[in-house]
C-alpha positions, -999 to 999 in steps of 0.1 A, spaced: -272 805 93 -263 772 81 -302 768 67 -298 798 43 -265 789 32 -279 751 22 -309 770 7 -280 790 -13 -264 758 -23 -293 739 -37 -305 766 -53 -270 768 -75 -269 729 -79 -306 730 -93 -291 759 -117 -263 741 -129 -287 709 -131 -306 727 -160 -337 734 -135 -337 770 -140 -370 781 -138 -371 758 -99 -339 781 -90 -353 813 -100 -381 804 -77 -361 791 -48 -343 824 -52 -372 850 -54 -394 833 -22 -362 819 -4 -370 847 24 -405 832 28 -395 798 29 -372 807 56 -392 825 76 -399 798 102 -366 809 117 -380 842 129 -392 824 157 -381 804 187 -365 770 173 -383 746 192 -414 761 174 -397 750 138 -410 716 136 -449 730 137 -447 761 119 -430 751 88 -457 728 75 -498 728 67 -507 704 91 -533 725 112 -549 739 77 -547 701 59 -565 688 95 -587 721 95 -597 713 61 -600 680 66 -623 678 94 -644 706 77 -652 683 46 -656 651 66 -683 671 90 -700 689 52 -702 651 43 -725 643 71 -749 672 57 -749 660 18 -773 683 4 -773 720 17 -804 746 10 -780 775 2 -742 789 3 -747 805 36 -762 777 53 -726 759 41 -709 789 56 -729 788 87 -716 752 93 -681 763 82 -680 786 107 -696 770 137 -667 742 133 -641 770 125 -653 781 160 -656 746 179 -616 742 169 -609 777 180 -629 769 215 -609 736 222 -575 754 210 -577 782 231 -592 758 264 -569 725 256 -548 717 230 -511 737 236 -500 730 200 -473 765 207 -462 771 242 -452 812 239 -437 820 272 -404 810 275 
């Protein structure tokens, strides 16, 4: 795979650029980081980054915002989880962001 072998390569360079500790820890999670390519490639682009967490996240504290104040921790955790749910309800209805049949 041409990937892995680039991974290989800047991992050396970084090595011989005196960023040891960076190569070492290219080196020990480079399966992880590569892991993406277990599935089908045009699935790549979406998998390898955080964008459904950072929006996730993101819509979780602009929605906690709204609320200011809450009585208790599991109130907080009752909202978290009613819009955990509400995103779970329109991805499974709606929004295709993987199409698995081939």
């Amino acid at each position: 795979m041409v990937d892995r072998q680039k991974l290989k390569e800047l991992i050396r360079e970084l090595d011989k650029m005196g960023y040891k500790s960076a190569a070492d820890t290219l080196e020990s999670f480079q399966y992880d980081v590569m892991n993406y390519m277990q599935f089908p490639e045009n699935h790549w682009r979406r998998i390898r980054t955080t964008n459904i967490m950072e929006r996730t996240n993101k819509e979780i504290k602009r929605r906690t915002k709204v609320v200011g104040a809450f009585p208790s921790q599991e109130s907080v955790l009752r909202l978290q989880v009613s819009i955990l749910i509400d995103i779970n309800e329109e991805w499974i209805t709606g929004n295709k962001y993987l199409i698995m049949e081939q």
